[in-house]
C-alpha positions, 0 to 999 in steps of 0.5 A: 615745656622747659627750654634749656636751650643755651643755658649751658652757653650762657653759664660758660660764657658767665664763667669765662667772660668770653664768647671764644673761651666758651666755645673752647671749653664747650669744643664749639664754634664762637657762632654756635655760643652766640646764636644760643645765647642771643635765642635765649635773650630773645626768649626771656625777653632781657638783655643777659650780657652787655658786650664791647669788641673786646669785653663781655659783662653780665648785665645785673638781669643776667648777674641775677639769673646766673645765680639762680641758674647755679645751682640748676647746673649743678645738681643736673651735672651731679645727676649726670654723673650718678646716672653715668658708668663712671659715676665713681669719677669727679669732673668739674671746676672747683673755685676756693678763696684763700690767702696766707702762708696757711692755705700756701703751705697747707691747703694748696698740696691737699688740693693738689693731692686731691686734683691727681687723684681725680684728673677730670676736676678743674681747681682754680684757688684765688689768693686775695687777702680783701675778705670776699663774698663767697656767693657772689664771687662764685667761690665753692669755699673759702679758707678763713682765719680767726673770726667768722663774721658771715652769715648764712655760712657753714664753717668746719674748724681745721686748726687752732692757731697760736699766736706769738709777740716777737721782736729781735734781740736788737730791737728789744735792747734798743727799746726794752721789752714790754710787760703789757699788750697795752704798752705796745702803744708806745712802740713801733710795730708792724701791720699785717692788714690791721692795727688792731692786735687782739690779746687774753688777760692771763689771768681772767681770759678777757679781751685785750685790744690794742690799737698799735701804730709803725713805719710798716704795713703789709699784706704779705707775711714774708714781706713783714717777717723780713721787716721783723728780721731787720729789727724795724718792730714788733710782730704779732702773728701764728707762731707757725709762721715764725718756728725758723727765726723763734728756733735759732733766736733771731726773733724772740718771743715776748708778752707770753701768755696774753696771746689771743687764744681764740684764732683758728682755721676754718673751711667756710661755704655756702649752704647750698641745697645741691652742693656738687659731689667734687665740692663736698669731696674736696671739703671731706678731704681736706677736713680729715687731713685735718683731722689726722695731722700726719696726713698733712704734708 
């Protein structure tokens, strides 16, 4: 017969990193969480979480079986719900992956329309701008920008974003303005993460790469856009995140109609055979919001 006995313990206790926290959000004692999950190491006949005085780590075996346990839960939580009289109510976490003014701006206040319309969900959104893996992180989905390189994802298109070259008035009469993406080789520009800026031939459509170099590189776009202000270069990003300054001139636009046209939002998550209800919800809603723009706050 199948024994479950302390795996939802165990799941908790996977998510938490804690033996205490646990039996907080299982409303236990800390000894009950323990006793299970030591019954279902000695069960399985492996060694599931390595443990310090003040650190609980899944073991690889314990990382392994974690994964493989996932989905188990999940789609027992679902039939649970569907079975229940309150089968019309979501409850559970939800773990998204996201960073930029874009999921800032537009994707956190639909989350948080979404989690008052549904009190019983939990939404935990990690703001990171490293490119994580979705599946071993434990993400329910990911808010992406430009291209998708993963495989065995699912990708919906949000948005198209276009981009915008820019610089202040008194950057370009100290330097001139360029008439090519390839001359901003031979001027100081600003990183966002890359120093490799992705342009379109005007005429033919085709890629234009160019490797630029500055005195400034960040992560964070009002850290940059600050930089642009002060006049210390070039910057090259979705014009959404320049409307103010392009509006009253204090950047202007430059090396129009070579922007790469192929940058969009996207939603991406792991094809899953059991996707939880609150998940595939949470992703309807925020797909169409997108699909009618004057839903989007």
């Amino acid at each position: 017969m199948l024994q479950i006995d302390g795996i939802q313990e165990f799941a908790m206790v996977a998510e938490t990193e804690s033996f205490t926290k646990a039996a907080q959000r299982l409303s236990v004692s800390t000894s009950h969480i323990s006793k299970q999950i030591s019954a279902l190491e000695d069960r399985l006949g492996v060694k599931l979480f390595s443990r310090s005085t003040r650190v609980v780590r899944l073991t690889d075996i314990g990382t392994a079986y974690y994964r493989k346990i996932s989905d188990v839960l999940d789609g027992l939580e679902e039939a649970n719900h569907s079975a229940s009289a309150r089968n019309t109510e979501l409850a559970g976490k939800i773990k998204v992956a996201a960073a930029g003014p874009f999921a800032e701006e537009k994707i956190s206040p639909l989350l948080v329309a979404f989690a008052k319309e549904n009190p019983g969900v939990f939404i935990e959104m990690i703001f990171d701008t490293q490119f994580v893996n979705l599946i071993d992180n434990g993400f329910d989905f990911a808010i992406r920008y430009g291209t998708l390189p993963e495989n065995g994802m699912i990708a919906r298109k949000l948005s198209s974003r276009e981009m915008v070259c820019a610089a202040t008035p008194d950057f370009l009469s100290q330097y001139g303005q360029p008439n090519h993406p390839n001359e901003l080789k031979n001027y100081p520009c600003l990183l966002i993460n890359s120093d490799l800026w992705h342009f379109m031939d005007r005429q033919s459509g085709d890629p234009i790469d160019v490797r630029v170099s500055g005195s400034w590189k960040a992560n964070s776009m009002l850290a940059t856009k600050a930089a642009a202000i002060n006049s210390l270069g070039i910057i090259y990003t979705p014009k959404t995140n320049l409307e103010e300054e392009l509006r009253s001139g204090t950047l202007i636009p430059i090396l129009e109609g070579y922007e790469d046209r192929s940058r969009s939002q996207w939603i991406v998550y792991p094809e899953r055979r059991h996707m939880p209800v609150r998940v595939r919800k949470a992703i309807d809603y925020i797909v169409t919001a997108f699909s009618n723009t004057s839903t989007i706050p």
